[in-house]
Kinemage of the C-alpha trace (Angstrom):
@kinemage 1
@onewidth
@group {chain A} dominant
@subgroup {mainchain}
@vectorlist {calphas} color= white
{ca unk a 1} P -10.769 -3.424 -3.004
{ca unk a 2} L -9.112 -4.650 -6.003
{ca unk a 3} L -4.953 -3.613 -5.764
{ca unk a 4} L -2.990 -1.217 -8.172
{ca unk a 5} L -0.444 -3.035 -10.039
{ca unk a 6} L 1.013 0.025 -12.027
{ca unk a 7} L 4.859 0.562 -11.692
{ca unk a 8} L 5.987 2.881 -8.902
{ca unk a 9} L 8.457 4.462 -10.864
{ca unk a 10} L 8.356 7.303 -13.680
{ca unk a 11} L 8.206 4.148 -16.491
{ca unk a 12} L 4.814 4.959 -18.444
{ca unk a 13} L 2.848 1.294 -17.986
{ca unk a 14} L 2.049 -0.179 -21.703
{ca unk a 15} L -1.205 0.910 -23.194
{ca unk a 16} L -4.136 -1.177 -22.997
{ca unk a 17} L -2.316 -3.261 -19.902
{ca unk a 18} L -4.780 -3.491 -17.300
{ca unk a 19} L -3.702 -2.219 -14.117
{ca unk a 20} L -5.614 -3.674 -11.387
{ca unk a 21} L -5.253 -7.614 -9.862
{ca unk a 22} L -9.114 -8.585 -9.036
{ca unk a 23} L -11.273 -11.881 -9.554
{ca unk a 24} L -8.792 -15.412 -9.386
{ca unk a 25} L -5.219 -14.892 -9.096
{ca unk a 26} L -3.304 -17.201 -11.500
{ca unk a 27} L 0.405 -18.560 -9.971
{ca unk a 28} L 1.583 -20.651 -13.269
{ca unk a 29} L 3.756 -24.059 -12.623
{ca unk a 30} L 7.429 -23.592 -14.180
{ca unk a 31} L 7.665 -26.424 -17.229
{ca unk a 32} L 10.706 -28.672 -17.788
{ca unk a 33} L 11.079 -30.895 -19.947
{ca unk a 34} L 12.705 -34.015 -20.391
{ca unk a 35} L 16.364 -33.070 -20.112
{ca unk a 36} L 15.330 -31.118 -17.249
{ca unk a 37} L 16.359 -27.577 -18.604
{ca unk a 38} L 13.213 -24.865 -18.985
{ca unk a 39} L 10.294 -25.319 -21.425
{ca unk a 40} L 9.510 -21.543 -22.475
{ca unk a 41} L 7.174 -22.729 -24.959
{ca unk a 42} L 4.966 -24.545 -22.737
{ca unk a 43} L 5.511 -22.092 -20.339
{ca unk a 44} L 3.836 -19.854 -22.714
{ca unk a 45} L 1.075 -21.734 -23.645
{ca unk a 46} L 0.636 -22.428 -19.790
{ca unk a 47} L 0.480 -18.843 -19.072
{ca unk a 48} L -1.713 -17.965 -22.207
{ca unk a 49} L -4.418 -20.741 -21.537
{ca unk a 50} L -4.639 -19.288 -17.594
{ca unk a 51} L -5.032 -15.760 -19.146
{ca unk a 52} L -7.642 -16.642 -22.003
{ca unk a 53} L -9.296 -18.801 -18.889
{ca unk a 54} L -9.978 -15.464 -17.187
{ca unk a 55} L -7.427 -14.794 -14.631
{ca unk a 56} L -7.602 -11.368 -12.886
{ca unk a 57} L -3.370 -11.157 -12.636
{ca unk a 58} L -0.179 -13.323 -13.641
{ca unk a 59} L 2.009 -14.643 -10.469
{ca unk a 60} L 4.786 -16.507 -12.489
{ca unk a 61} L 8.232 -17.795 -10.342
{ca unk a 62} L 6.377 -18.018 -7.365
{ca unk a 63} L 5.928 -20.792 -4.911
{ca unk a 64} L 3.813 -22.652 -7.069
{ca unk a 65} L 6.228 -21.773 -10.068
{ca unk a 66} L 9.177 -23.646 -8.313
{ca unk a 67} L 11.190 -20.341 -7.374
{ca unk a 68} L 12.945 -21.921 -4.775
{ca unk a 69} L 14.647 -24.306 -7.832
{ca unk a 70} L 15.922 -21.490 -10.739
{ca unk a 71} L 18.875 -19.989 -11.312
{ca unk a 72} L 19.004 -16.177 -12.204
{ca unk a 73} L 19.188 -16.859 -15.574
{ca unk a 74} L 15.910 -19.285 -15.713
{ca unk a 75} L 14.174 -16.638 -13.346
{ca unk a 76} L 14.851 -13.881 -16.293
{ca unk a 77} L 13.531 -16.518 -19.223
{ca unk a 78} L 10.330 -17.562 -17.166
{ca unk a 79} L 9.696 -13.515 -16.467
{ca unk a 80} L 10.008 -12.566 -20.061
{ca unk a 81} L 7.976 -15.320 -20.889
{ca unk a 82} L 5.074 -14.825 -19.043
{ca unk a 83} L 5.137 -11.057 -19.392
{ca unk a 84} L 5.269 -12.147 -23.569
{ca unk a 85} L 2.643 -14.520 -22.742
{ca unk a 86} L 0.282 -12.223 -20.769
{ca unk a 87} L 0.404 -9.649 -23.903
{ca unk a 88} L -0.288 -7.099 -21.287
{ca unk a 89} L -4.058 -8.354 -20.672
{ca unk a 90} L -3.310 -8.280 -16.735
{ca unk a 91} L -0.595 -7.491 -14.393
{ca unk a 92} L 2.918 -9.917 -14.086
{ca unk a 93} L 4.349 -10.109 -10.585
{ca unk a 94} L 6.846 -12.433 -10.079
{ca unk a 95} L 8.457 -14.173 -7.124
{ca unk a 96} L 11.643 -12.563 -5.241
{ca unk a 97} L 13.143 -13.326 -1.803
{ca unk a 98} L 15.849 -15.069 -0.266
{ca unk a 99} L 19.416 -13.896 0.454
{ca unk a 100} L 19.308 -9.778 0.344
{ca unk a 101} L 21.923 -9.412 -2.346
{ca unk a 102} L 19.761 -12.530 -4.701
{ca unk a 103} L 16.781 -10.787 -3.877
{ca unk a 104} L 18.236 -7.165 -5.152
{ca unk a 105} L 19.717 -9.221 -8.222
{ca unk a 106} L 15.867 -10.987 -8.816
{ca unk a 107} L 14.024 -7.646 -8.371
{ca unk a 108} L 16.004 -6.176 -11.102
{ca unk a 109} L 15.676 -8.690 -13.614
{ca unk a 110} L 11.918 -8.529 -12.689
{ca unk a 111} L 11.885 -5.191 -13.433
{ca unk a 112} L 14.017 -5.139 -16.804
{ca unk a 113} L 11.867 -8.384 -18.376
{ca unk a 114} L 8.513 -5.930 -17.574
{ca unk a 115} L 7.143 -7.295 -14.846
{ca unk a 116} L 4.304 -5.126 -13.272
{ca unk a 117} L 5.535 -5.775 -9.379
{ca unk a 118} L 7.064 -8.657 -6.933
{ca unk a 119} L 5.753 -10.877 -4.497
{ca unk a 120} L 8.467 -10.762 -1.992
{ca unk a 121} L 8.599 -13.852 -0.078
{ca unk a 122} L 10.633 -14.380 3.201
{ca unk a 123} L 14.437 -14.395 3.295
{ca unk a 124} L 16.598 -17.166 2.867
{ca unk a 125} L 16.124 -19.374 6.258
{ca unk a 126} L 16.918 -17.058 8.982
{ca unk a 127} L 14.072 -15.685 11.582
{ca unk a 128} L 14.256 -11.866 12.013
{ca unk a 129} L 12.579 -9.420 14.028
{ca unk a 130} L 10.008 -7.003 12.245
{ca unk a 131} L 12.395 -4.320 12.163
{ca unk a 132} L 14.615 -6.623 10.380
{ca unk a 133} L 12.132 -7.380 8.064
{ca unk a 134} L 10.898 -3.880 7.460
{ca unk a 135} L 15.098 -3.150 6.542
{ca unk a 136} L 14.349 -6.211 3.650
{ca unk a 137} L 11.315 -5.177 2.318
{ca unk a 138} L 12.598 -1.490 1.930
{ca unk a 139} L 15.982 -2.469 0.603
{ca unk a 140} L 14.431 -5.124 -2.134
{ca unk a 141} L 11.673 -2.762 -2.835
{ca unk a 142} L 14.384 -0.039 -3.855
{ca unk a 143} L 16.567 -2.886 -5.546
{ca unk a 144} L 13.642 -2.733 -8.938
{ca unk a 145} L 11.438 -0.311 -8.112
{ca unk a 146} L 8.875 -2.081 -8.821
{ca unk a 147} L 5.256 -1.991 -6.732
{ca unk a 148} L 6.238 -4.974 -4.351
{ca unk a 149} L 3.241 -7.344 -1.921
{ca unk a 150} L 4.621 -8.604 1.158
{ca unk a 151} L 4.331 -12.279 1.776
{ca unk a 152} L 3.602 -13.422 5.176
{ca unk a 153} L 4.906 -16.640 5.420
{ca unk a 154} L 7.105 -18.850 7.023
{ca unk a 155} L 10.103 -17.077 8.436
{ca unk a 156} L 8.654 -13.500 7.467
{ca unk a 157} L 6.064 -12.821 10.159
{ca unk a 158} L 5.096 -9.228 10.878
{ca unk a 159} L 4.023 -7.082 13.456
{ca unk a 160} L 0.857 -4.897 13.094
{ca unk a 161} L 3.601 -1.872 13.252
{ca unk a 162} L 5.728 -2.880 10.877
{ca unk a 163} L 3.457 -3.359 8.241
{ca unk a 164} L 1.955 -0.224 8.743
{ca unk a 165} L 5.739 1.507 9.023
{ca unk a 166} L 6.040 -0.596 4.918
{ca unk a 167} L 2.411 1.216 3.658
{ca unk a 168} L 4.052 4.093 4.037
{ca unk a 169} L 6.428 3.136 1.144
{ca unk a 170} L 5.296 4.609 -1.973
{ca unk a 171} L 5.756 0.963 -3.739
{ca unk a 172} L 5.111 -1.394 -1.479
{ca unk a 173} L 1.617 -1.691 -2.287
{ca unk a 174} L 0.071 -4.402 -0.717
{ca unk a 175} L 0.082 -7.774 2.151
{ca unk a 176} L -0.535 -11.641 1.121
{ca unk a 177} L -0.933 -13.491 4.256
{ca unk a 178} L 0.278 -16.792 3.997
{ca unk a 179} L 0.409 -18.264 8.092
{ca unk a 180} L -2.999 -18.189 8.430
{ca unk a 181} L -3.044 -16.088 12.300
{ca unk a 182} L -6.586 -14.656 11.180
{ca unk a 183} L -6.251 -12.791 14.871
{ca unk a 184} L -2.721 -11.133 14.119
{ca unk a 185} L -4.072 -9.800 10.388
{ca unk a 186} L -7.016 -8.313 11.626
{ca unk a 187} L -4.577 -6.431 14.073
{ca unk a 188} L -2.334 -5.733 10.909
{ca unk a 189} L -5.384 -4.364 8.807
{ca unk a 190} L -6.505 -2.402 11.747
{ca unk a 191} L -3.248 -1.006 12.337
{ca unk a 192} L -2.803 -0.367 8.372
{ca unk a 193} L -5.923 1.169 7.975
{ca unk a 194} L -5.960 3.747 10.961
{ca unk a 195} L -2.271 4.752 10.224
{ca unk a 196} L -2.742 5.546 6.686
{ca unk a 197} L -5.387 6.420 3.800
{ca unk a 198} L -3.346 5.469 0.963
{ca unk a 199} L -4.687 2.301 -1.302
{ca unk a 200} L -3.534 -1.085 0.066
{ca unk a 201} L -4.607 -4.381 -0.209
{ca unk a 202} L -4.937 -7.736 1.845
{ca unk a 203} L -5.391 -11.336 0.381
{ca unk a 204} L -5.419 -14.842 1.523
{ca unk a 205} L -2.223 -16.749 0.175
{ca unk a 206} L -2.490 -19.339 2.671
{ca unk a 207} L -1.905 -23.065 0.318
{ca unk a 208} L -5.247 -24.165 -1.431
{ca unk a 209} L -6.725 -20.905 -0.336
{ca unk a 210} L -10.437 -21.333 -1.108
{ca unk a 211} L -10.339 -23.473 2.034
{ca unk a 212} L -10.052 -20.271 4.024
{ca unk a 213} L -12.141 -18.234 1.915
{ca unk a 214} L -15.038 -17.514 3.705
{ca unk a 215} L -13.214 -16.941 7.047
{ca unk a 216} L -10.881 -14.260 5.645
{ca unk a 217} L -13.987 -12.399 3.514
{ca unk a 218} L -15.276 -12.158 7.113
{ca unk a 219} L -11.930 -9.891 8.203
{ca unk a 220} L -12.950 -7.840 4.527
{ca unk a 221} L -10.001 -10.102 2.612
{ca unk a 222} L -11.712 -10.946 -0.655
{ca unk a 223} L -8.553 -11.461 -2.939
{ca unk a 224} L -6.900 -14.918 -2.483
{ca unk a 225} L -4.154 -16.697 -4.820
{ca unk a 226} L -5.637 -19.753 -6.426
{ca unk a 227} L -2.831 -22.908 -7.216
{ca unk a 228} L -6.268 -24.718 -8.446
{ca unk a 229} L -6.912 -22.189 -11.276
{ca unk a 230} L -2.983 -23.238 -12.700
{ca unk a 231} L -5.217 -26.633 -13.294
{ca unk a 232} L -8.911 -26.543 -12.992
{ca unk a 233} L -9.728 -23.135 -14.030
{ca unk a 234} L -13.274 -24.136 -14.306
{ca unk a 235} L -13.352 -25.056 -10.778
{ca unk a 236} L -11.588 -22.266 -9.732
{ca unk a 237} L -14.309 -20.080 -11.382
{ca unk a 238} L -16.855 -21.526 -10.099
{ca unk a 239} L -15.860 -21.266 -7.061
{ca unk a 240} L -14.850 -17.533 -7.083
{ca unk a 241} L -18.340 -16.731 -9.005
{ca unk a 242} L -20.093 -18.870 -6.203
{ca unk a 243} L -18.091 -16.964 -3.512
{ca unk a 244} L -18.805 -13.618 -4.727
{ca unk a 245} L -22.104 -14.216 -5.706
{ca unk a 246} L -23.300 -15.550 -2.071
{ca unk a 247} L -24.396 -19.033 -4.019
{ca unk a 248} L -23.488 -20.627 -0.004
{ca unk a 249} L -24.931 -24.467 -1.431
{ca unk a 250} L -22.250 -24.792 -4.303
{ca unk a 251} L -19.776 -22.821 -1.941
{ca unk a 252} L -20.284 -25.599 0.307
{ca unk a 253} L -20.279 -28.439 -2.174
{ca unk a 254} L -16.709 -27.185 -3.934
{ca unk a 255} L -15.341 -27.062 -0.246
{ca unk a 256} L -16.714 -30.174 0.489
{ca unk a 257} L -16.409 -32.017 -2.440
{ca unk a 258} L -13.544 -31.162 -4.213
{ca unk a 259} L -11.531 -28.479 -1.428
{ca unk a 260} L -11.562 -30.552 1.721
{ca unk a 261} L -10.519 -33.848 -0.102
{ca unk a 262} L -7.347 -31.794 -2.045
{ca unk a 263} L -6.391 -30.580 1.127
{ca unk a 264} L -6.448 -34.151 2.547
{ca unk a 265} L -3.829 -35.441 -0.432
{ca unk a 266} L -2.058 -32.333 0.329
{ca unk a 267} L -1.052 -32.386 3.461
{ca unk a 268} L 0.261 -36.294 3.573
{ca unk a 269} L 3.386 -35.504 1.448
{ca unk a 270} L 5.551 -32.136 2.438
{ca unk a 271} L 5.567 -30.294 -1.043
{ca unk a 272} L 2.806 -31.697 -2.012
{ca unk a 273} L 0.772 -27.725 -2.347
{ca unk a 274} L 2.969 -27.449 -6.091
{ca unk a 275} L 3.525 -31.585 -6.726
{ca unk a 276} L -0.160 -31.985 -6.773
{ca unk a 277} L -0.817 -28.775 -9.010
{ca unk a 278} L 2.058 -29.629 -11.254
{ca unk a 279} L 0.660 -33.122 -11.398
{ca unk a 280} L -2.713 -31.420 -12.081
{ca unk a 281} L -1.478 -29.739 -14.832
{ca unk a 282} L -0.315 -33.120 -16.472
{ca unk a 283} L -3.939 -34.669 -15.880
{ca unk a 284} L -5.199 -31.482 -18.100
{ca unk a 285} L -3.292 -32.752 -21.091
{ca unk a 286} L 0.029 -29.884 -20.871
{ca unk a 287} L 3.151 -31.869 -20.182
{ca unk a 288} L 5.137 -29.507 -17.860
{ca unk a 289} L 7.295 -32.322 -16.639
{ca unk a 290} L 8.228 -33.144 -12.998
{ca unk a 291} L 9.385 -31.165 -9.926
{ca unk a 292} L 13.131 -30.358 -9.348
{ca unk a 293} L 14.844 -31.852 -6.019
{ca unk a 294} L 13.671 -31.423 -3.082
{ca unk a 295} L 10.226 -31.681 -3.990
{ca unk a 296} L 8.885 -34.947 -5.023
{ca unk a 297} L 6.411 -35.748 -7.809
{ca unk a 298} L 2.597 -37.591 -6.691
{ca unk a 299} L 3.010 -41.816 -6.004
{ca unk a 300} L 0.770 -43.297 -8.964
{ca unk a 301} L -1.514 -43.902 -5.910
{ca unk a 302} L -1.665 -40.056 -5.118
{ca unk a 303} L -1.955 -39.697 -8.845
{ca unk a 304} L -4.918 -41.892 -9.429
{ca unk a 305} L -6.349 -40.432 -6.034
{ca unk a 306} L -5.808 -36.604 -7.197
{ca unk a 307} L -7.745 -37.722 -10.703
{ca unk a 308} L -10.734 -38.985 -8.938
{ca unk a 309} L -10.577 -35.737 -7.068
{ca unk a 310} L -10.563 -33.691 -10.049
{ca unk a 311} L -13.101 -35.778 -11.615
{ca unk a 312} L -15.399 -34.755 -8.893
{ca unk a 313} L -14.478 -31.050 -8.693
{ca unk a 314} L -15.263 -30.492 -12.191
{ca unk a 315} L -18.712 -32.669 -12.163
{ca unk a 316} L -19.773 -30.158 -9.087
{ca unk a 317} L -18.290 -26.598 -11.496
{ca unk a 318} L -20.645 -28.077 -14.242
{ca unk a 319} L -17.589 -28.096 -16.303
């Protein structure tokens, strides 16, 4: 079930903008450029290319995007960018989380830059209980009022109650599970579903989420975030078209081929899930420069070794 992006409040969404994430989710890489400041104009073309490319939404200052790493100022400029950038073709969500008064401050420069909703991810370093949680969500999600998706991740792990207890908030619209506890989110969408009728979706945002794919379409979670799309769109694609199509013998190749080896390169550096795609994005011909502190950029051996991998991933998409 594809997930309303429309604004919660009495704003009157632009005309044409399409209202509805579906298909591959983009989450764009921030640029910077050689003096280490913000490159909108690559950021621009970034976002653009992933758009004409066919993404079904626009997740910009997100995980992959580096949020961790801007300033409020920087967070405004790569908002407004995208949202420019998107011309309105899908939805803009953009990252928000950490301290409760940064989050408030994020969710309402979201909201004034035109960003359709947020992707609230967990709060800066402390573990809470869900009723903590549920206090967050509410209190960001009235900060913009914006449409807002949960992010399950890390710190920020949710009963089956208190999710259900956040459906019930007109703008808090849907749940991106990022820990990968298939047995707790079927006990969340469960819970969800019997408690309430309303619209609200599910998706996979676990790291290099095609991996996963096929064991969250069996809980009925077809939407996932893709980091690959930010630099193989073509794989990506494929993938998704394979996927949704029930073409199991290139499913199987991609996650063989080109999935399970990523994942591999991945996991031997921490911070390696946006390095790599950053990295990526290099190897495609945009320079979006390097990481900022305390994630590292790829060794030239990881470089050479993500190339090969690409190589291969884009042989098996027929690209």
């Amino acid at each position: 079930m594809p997930l309303f992006a429309g604004r919660a409040s009495a704003s009157t969404p632009s005309k044409g903008r399409r209202m509805r994430l579906d298909g591959v989710l983009f989450f764009p890489v921030t640029p910077f450029g050689d003096d280490g400041d913000l490159a909108e104009q690559v950021l621009a073309e970034h976002v653009a290319r992933g758009v004409a490319a066919g993404a079904g939404g626009v997740f910009t200052a997100c995980g992959t995007g580096e949020f961790n790493a801007l300033d409020l100022d920087e967070y405004t400029r790569v908002v407004a960018t995208s949202v420019a950038a998107t011309g309105g073709r899908v939805p803009v969500f953009s990252g928000a989380g950490g301290t409760l008064p940064a989050a408030r401050a994020i969710a309402r420069a979201a909201a004034e830059q035109g960003a359709d909703g947020l992707l609230l991810m967990p709060p800066y370093l402390v573990s809470a209980p869900p009723e903590g949680l549920v206090r967050y969500v509410r209190d960001v999600a009235a900060a913009g009022g914006l449409p807002v998706i949960i992010y399950q991740r890390g710190t920020a792990r949710f009963s089956p109650a208190a999710v259900a207890e956040l459906a019930t908030v007109p703008n808090v619209i849907g749940f991106k599970d990022g820990l990968g506890d298939l047995d707790l989110l079927q006990r969340i969408i469960l819970t969800v579903r019997r408690e309430s009728e309303r619209e609200f979706t599910f998706f996979n945002g676990l790291p290099t989420a095609e991996l996963t794919v096929p064991a969250y379409r069996g809980l009925g979670v077809t939407l996932y975030s893709s980091a690959v799309f930010a630099f193989a769109p073509e794989i990506a694609l494929a993938f998704h078209k394979a996927v949704t199509g029930g073409d199991e013998v290139l499913v199987q190749r991609l996650l063989t081929g080109f999935y399970l080896p990523l994942v591999d390169l991945r996991d031997r550096v921490p911070g390696y899930a946006v390095s790599l795609v950053k990295a990526g994005v290099r190897l495609r011909g945009l320079d979006v420069g390097g990481v900022r502190a305390p994630l590292v950029d790829p060794s030239p051996e990881h470089l050479a070794e993500l190339a090969a991998i690409l190589a291969t991933g884009l042989e098996l998409a027929g690209a």
